[in-house]
LOFI-929480 format. One record per residue: x, y, z of N, C-alpha, C, O in turn; residue number from 1. Coordinates in steps of 0.05 Angstrom, whole numbers, padded with zeros to 5 digits, always signed. Example, Ala and Ser with C-alpha at 12.3 -4.5 7.8 and 13.67 -1.06 7.14 Angstrom:
<atoms>
+--------+--------+--------+--------+---------+--------+--------+--------+--------+--------+--------+--------+-----+
:  neast : nnorth :    nup : caeast : canorth :   caup :  ceast : cnorth :    cup :  oeast : onorth :    oup : num :
+--------+--------+--------+--------+---------+--------+--------+--------+--------+--------+--------+--------+-----+
: +00264 : -00114 : +00156 : +00246 :  -00090 : +00156 : +00264 : -00066 : +00156 : +00285 : -00066 : +00169 :   1 :
: +00257 : -00045 : +00142 : +00273 :  -00021 : +00143 : +00258 : +00001 : +00157 : +00268 : +00023 : +00161 :   2 :
+--------+--------+--------+--------+---------+--------+--------+--------+--------+--------+--------+--------+-----+
</atoms>
This chain:
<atoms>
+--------+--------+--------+--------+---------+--------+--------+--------+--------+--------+--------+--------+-----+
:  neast : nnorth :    nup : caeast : canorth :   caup :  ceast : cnorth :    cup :  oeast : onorth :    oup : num :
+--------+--------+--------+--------+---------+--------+--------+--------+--------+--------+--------+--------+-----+
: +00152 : +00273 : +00268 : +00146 :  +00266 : +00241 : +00164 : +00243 : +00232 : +00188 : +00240 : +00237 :   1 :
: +00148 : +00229 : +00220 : +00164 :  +00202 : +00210 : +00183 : +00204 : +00185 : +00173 : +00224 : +00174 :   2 :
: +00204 : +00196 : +00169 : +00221 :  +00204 : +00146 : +00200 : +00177 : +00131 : +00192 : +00154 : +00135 :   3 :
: +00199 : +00204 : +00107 : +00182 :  +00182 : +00087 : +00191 : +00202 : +00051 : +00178 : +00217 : +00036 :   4 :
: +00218 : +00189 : +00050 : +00221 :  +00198 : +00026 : +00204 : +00199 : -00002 : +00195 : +00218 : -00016 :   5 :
: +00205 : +00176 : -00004 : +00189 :  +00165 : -00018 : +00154 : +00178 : -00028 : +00146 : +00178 : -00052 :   6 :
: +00137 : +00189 : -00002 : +00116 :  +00199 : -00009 : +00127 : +00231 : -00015 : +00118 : +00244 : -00035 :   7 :
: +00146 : +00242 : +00003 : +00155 :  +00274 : -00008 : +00172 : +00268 : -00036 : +00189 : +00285 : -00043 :   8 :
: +00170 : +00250 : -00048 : +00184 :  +00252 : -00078 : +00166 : +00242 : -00094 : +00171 : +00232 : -00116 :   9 :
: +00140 : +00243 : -00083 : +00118 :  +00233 : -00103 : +00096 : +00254 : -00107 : +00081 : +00257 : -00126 :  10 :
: +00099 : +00264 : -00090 : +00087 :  +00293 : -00087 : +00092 : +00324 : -00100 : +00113 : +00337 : -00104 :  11 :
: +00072 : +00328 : -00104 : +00066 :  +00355 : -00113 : +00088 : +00375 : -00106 : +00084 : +00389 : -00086 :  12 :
: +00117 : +00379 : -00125 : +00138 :  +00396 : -00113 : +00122 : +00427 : -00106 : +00099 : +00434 : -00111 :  13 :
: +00140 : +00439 : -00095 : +00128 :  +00467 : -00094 : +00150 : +00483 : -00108 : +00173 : +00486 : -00099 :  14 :
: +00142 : +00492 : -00134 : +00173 :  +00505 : -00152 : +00161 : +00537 : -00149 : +00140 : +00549 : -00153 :  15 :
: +00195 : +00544 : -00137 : +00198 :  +00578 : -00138 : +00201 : +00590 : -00159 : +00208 : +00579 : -00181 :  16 :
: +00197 : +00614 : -00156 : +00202 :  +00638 : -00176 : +00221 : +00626 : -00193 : +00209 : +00620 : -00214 :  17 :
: +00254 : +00617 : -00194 : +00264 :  +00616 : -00204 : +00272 : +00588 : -00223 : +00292 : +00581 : -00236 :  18 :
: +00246 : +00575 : -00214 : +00240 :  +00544 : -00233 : +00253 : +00521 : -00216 : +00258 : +00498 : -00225 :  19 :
: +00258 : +00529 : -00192 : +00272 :  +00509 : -00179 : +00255 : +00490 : -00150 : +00247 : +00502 : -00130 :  20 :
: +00254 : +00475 : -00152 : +00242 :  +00458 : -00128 : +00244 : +00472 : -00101 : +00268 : +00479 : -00098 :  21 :
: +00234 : +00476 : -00087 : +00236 :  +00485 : -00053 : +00239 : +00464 : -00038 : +00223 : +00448 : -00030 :  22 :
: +00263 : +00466 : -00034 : +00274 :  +00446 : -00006 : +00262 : +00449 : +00023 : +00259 : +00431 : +00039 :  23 :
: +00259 : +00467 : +00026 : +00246 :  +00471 : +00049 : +00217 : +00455 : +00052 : +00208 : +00441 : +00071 :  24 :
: +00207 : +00462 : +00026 : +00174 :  +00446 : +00033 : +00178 : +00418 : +00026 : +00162 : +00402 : +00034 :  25 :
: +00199 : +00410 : +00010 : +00203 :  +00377 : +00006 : +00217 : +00362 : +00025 : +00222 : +00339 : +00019 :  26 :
: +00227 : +00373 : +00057 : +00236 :  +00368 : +00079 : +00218 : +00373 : +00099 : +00224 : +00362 : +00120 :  27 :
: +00192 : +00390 : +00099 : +00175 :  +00385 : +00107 : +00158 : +00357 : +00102 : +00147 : +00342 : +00119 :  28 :
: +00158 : +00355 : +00079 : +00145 :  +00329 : +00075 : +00162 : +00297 : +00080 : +00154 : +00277 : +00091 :  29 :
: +00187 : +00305 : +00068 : +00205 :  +00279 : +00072 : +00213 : +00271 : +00113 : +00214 : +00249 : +00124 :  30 :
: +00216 : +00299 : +00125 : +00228 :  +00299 : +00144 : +00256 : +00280 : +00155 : +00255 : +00257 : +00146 :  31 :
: +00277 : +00285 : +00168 : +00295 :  +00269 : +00184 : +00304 : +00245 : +00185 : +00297 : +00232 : +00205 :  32 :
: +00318 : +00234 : +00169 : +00332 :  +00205 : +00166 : +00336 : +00207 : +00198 : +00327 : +00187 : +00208 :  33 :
: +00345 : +00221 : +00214 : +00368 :  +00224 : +00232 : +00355 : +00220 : +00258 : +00338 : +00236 : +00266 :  34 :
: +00361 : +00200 : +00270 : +00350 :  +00200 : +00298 : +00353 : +00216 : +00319 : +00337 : +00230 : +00332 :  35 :
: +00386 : +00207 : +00323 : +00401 :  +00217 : +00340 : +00433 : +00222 : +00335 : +00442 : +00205 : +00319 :  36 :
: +00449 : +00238 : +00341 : +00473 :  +00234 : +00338 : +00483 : +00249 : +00371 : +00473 : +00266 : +00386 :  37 :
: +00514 : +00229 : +00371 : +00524 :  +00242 : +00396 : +00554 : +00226 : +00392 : +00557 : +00208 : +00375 :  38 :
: +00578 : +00235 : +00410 : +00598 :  +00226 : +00406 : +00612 : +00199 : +00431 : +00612 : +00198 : +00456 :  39 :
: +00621 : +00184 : +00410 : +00632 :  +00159 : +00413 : +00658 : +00146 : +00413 : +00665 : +00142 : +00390 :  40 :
: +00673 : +00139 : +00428 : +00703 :  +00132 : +00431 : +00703 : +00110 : +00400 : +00693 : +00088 : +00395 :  41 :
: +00722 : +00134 : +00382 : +00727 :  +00131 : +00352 : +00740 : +00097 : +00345 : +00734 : +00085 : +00325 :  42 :
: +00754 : +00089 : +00364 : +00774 :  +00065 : +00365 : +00748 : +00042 : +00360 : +00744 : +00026 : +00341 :  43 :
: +00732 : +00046 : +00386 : +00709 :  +00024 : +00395 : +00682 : +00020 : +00375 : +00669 : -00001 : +00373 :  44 :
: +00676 : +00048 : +00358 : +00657 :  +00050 : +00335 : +00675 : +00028 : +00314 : +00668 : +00004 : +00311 :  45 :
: +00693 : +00037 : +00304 : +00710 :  +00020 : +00284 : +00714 : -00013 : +00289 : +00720 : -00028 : +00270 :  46 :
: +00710 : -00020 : +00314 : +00719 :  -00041 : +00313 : +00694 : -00055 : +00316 : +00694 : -00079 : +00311 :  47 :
: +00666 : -00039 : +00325 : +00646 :  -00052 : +00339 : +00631 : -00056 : +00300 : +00627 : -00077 : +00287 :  48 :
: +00626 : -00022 : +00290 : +00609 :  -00028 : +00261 : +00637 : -00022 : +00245 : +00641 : +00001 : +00253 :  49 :
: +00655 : -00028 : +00231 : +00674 :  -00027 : +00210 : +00663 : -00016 : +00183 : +00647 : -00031 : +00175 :  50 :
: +00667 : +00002 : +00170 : +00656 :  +00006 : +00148 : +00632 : +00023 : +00139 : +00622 : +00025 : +00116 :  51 :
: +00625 : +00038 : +00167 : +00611 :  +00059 : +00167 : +00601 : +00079 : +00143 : +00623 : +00089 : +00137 :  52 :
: +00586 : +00089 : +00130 : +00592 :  +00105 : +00116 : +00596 : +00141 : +00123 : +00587 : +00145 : +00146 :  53 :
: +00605 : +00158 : +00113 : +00602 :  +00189 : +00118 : +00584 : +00194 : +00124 : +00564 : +00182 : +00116 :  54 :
: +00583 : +00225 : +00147 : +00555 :  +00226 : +00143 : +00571 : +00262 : +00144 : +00594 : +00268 : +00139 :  55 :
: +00546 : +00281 : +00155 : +00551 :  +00304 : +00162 : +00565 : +00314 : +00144 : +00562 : +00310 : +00120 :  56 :
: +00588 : +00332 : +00159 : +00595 :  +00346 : +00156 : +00628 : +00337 : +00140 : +00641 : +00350 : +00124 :  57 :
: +00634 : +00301 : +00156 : +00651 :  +00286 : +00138 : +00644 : +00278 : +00115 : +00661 : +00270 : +00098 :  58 :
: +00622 : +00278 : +00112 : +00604 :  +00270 : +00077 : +00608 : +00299 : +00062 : +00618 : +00298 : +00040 :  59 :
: +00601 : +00319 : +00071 : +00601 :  +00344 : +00060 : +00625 : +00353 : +00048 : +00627 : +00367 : +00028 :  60 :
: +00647 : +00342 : +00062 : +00674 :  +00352 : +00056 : +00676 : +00337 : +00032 : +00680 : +00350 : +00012 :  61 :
: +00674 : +00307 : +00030 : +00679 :  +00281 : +00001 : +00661 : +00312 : -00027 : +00670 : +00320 : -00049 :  62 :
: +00641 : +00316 : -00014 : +00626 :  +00319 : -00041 : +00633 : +00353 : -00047 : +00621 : +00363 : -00067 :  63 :
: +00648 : +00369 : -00032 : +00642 :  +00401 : -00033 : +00676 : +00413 : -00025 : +00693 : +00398 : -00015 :  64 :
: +00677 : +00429 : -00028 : +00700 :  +00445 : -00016 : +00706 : +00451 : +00018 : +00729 : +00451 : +00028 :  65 :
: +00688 : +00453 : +00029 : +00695 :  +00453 : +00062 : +00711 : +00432 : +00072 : +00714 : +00410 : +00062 :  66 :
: +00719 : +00441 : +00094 : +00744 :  +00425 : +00111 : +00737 : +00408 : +00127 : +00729 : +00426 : +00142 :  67 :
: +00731 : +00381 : +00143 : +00717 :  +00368 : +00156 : +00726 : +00378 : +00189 : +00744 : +00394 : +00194 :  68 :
: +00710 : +00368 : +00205 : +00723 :  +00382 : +00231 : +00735 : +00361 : +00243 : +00734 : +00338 : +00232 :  69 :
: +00748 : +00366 : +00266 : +00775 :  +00351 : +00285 : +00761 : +00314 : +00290 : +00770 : +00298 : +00307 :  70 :
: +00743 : +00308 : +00276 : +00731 :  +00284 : +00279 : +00721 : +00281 : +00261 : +00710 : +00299 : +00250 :  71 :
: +00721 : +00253 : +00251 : +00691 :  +00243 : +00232 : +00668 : +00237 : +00250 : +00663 : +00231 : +00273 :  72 :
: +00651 : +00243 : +00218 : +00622 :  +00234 : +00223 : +00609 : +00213 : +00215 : +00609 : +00214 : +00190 :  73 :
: +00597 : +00193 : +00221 : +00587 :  +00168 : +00210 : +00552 : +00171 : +00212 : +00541 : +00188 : +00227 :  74 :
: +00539 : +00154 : +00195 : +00510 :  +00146 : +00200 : +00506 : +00111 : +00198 : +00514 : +00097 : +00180 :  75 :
: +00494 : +00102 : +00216 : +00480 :  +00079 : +00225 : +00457 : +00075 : +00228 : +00446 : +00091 : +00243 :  76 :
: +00443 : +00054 : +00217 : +00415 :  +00051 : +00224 : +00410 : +00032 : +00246 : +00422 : +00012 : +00255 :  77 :
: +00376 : +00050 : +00255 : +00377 :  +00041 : +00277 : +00373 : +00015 : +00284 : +00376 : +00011 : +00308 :  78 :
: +00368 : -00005 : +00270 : +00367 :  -00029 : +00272 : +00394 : -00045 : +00274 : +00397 : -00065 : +00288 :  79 :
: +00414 : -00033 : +00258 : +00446 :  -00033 : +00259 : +00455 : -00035 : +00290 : +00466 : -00052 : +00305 :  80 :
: +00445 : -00009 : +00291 : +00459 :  +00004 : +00322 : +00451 : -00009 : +00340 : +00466 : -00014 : +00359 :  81 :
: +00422 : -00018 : +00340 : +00412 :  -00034 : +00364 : +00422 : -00062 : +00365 : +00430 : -00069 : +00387 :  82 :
: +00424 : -00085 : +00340 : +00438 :  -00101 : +00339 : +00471 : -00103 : +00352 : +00481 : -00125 : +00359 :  83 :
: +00480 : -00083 : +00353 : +00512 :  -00084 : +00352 : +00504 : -00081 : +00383 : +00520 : -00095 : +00396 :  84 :
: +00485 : -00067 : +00403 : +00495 :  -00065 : +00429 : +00495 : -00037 : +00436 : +00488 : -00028 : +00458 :  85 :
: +00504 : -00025 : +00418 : +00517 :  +00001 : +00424 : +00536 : +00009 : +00432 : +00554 : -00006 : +00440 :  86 :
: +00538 : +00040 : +00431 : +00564 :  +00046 : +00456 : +00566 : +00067 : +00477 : +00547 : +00083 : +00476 :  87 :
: +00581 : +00072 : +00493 : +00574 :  +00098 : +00514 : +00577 : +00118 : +00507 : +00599 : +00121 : +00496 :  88 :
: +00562 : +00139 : +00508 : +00560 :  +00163 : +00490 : +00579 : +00178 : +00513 : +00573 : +00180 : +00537 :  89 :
: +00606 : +00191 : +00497 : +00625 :  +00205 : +00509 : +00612 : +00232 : +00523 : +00611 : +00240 : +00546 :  90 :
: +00598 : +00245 : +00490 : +00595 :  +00275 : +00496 : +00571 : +00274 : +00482 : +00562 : +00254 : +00471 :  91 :
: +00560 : +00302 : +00482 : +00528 :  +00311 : +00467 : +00537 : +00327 : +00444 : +00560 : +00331 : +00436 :  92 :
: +00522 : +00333 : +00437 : +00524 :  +00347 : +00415 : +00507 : +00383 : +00418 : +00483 : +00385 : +00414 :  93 :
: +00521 : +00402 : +00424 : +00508 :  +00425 : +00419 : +00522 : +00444 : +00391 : +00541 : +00442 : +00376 :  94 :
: +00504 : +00459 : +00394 : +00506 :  +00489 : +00375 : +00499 : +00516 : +00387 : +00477 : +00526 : +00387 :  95 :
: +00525 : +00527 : +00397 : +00553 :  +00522 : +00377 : +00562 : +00498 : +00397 : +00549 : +00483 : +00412 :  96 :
: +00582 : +00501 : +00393 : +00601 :  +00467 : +00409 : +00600 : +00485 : +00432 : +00597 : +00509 : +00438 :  97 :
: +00603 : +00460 : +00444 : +00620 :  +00473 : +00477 : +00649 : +00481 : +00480 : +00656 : +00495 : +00499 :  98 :
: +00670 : +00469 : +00456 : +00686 :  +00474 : +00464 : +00698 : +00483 : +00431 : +00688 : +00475 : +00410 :  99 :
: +00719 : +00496 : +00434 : +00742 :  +00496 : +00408 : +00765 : +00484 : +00413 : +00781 : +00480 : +00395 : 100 :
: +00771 : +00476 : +00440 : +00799 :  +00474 : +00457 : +00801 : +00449 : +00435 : +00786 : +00429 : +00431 : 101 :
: +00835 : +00458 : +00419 : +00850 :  +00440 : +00417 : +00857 : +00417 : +00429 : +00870 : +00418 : +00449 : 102 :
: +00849 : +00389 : +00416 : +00842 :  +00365 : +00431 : +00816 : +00354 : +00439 : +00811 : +00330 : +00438 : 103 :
: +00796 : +00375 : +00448 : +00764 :  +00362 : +00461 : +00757 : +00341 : +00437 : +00736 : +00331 : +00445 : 104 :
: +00764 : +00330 : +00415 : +00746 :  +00320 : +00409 : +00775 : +00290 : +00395 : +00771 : +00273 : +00378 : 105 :
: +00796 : +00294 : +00409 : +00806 :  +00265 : +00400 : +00801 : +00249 : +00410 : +00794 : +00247 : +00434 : 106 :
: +00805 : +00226 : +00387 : +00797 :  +00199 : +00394 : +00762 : +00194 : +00392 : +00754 : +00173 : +00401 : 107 :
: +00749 : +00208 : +00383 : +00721 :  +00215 : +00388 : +00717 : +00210 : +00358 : +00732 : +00218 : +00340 : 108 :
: +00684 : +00189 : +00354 : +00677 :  +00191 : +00325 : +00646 : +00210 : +00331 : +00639 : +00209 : +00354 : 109 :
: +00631 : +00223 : +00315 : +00607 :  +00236 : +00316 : +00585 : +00208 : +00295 : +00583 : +00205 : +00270 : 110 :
: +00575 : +00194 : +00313 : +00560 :  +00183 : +00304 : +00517 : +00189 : +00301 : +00500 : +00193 : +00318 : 111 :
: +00517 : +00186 : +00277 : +00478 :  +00193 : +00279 : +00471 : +00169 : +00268 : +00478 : +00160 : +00246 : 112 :
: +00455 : +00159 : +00285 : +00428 :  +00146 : +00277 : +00408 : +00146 : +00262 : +00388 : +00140 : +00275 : 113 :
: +00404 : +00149 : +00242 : +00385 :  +00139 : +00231 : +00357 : +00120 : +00228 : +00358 : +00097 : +00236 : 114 :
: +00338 : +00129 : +00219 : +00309 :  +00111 : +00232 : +00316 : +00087 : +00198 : +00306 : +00065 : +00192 : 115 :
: +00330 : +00101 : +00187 : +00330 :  +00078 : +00158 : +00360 : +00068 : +00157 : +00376 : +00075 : +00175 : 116 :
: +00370 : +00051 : +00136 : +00396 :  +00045 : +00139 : +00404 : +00060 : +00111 : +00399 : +00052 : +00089 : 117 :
: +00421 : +00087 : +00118 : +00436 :  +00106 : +00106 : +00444 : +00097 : +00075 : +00461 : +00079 : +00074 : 118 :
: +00432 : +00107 : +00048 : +00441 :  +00099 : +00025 : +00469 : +00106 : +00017 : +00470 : +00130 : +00012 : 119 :
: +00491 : +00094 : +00014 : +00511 :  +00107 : +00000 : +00520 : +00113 : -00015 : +00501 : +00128 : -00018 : 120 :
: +00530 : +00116 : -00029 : +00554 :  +00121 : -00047 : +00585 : +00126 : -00049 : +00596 : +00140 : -00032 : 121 :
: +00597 : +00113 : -00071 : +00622 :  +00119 : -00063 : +00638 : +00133 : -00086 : +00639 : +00132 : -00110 : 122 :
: +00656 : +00152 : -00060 : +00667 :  +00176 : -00078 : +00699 : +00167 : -00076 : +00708 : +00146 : -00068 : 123 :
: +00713 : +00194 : -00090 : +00745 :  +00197 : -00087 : +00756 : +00173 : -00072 : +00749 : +00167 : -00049 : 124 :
: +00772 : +00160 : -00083 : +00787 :  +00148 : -00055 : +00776 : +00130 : -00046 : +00790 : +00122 : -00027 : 125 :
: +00749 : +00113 : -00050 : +00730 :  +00092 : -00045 : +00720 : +00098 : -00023 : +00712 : +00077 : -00013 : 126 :
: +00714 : +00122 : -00005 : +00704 :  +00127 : +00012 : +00668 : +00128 : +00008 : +00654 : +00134 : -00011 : 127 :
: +00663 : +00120 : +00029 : +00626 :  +00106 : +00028 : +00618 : +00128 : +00040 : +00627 : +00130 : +00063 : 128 :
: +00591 : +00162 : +00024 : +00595 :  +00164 : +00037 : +00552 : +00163 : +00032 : +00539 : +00152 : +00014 : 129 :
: +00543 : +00179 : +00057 : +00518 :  +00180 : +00045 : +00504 : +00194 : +00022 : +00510 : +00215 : +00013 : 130 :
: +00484 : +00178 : +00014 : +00476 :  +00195 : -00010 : +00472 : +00227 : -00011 : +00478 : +00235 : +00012 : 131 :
: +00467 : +00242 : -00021 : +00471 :  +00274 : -00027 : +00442 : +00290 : -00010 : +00440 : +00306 : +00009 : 132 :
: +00418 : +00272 : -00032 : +00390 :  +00276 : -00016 : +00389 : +00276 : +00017 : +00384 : +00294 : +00033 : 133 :
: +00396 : +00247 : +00022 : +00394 :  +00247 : +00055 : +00409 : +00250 : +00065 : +00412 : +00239 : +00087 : 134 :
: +00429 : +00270 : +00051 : +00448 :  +00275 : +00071 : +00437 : +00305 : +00084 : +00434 : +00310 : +00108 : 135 :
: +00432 : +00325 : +00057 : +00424 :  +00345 : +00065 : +00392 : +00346 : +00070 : +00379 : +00367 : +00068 : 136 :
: +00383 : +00325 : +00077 : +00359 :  +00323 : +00094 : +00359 : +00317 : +00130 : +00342 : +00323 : +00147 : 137 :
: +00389 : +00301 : +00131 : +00404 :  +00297 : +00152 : +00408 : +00327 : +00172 : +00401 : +00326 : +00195 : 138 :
: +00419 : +00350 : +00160 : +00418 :  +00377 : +00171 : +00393 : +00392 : +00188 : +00373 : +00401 : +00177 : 139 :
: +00397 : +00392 : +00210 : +00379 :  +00407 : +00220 : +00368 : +00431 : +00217 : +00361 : +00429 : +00193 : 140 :
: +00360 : +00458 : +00225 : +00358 :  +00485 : +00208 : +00379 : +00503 : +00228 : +00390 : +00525 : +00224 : 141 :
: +00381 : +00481 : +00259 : +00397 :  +00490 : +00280 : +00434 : +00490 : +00261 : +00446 : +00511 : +00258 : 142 :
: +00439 : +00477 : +00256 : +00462 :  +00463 : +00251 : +00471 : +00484 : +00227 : +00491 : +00498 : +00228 : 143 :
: +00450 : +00484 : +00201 : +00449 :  +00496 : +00179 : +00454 : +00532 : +00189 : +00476 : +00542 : +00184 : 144 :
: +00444 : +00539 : +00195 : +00432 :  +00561 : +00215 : +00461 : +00575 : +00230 : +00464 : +00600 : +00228 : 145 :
: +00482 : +00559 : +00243 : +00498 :  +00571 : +00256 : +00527 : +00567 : +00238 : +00547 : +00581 : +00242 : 146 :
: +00526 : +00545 : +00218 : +00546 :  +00543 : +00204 : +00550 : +00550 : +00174 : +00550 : +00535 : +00156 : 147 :
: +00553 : +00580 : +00173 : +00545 :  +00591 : +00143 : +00562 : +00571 : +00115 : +00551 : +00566 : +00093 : 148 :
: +00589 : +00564 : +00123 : +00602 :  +00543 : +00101 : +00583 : +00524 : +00106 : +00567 : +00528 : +00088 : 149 :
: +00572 : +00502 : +00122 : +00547 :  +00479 : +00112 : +00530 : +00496 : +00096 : +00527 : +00486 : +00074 : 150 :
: +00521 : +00510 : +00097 : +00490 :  +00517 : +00093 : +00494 : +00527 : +00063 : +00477 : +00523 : +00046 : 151 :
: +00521 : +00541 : +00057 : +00531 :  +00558 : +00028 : +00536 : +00528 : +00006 : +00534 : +00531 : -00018 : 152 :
: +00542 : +00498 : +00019 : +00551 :  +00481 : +00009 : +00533 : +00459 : -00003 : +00532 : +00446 : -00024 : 153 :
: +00517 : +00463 : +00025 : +00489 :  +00443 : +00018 : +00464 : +00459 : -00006 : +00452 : +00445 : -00021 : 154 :
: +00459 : +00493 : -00005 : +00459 :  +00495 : -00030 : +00465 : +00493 : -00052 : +00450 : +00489 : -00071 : 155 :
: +00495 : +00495 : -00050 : +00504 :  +00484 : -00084 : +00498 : +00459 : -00088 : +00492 : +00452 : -00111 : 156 :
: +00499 : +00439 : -00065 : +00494 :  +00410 : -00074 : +00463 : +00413 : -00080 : +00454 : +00396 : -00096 : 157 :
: +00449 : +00427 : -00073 : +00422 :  +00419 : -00070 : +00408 : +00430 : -00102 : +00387 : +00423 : -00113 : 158 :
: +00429 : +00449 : -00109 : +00420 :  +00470 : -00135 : +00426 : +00444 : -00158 : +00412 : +00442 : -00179 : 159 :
: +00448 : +00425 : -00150 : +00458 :  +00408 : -00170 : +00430 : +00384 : -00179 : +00424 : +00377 : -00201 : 160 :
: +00420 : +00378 : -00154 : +00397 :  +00365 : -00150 : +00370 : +00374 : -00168 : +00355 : +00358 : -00180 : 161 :
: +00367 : +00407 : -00165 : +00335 :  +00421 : -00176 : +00326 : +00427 : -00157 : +00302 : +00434 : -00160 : 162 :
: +00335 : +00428 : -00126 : +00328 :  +00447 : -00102 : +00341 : +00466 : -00088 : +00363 : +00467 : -00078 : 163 :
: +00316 : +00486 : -00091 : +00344 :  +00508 : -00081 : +00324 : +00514 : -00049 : +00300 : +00508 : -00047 : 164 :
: +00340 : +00525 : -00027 : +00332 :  +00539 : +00001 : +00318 : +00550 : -00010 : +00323 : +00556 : -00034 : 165 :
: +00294 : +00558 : +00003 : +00278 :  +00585 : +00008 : +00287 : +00607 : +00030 : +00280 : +00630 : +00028 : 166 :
: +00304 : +00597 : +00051 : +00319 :  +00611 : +00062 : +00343 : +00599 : +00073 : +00343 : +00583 : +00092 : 167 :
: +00364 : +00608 : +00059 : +00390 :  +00604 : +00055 : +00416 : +00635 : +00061 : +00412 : +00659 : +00059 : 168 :
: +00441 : +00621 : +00068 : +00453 :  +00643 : +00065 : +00458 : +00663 : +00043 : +00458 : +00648 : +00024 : 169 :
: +00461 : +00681 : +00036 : +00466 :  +00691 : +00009 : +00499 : +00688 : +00006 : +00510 : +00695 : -00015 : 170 :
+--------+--------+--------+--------+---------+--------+--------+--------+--------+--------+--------+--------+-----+
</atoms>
């Protein structure tokens, strides 16, 4: 499915019981900014795109209470990313991780791709990060699914919005 914000925000919301927009069916329609993400020697991202904005789970932390994990997260578009060359993708990305071991992930940035070039905003501290909408459109149901603090967080952001989960953690 192609990301087409634009027609899922023109469209016929689907509002729940409790007067609130359904995220679920407006991510059916909008689908996945996110191409790809996988991890990248942190030094060589910085020096190759500078100025990245937040993405994930490092965007999540700017806008919410959760703690970011042992790496940042960035978003790039893919037109960006293909221009710059690229870079060698260190590691993959699963759920759960492969590892917890203290260290697996220094020096390492978590970069995603994007099929559009990432809207920002900037918060606390002048940090860029992505907008709120595509960010938590960015979340997979895998991702959402195994990490109950994302999923408890991106509701409240989403409640702030006028969308609430249809299935969410309680």
């Amino acid at each position: 499915m192609s990301f087409t914000l634009e027609k899922a925000q023109a469209a016929e919301p689907k509002v729940l019981a409790n007067g609130m927009k359904s995220f679920d069916h407006f991510r059916q329609l909008a689908g996945n900014p996110k191409l790809d993400e996988f991890f990248v020697d942190a030094s060589e991202l910085e020096r190759l795109l500078p100025g990245l904005p937040l993405a994930g789970d490092s965007a999540l932390e700017k806008l919410s209470m959760i703690a970011d994990n042992s790496y940042k997260t960035y978003a790039v578009g893919i037109s960006e990313w293909n221009a710059s060359g690229g870079l060698d993708r260190k590691r993959e990305v699963e759920y759960p991780p492969a590892s917890h071991k203290i260290g697996y992930y220094d020096g390492l940035a978590l970069v995603e791709v994007w099929v559009i070039n990432p809207p920002v905003v900037t918060v606390m501290h002048g940090d860029l990060v992505v907008e709120s909408l595509h960010l938590a459109l960015s979340y997979t149901d895998e991702k959402r699914f195994y990490d109950e603090r994302v999923s408890l967080e991106l509701g409240n952001m989403l409640e702030e919005l006028g969308y609430e989960f249809e299935n969410r953690w309680s």
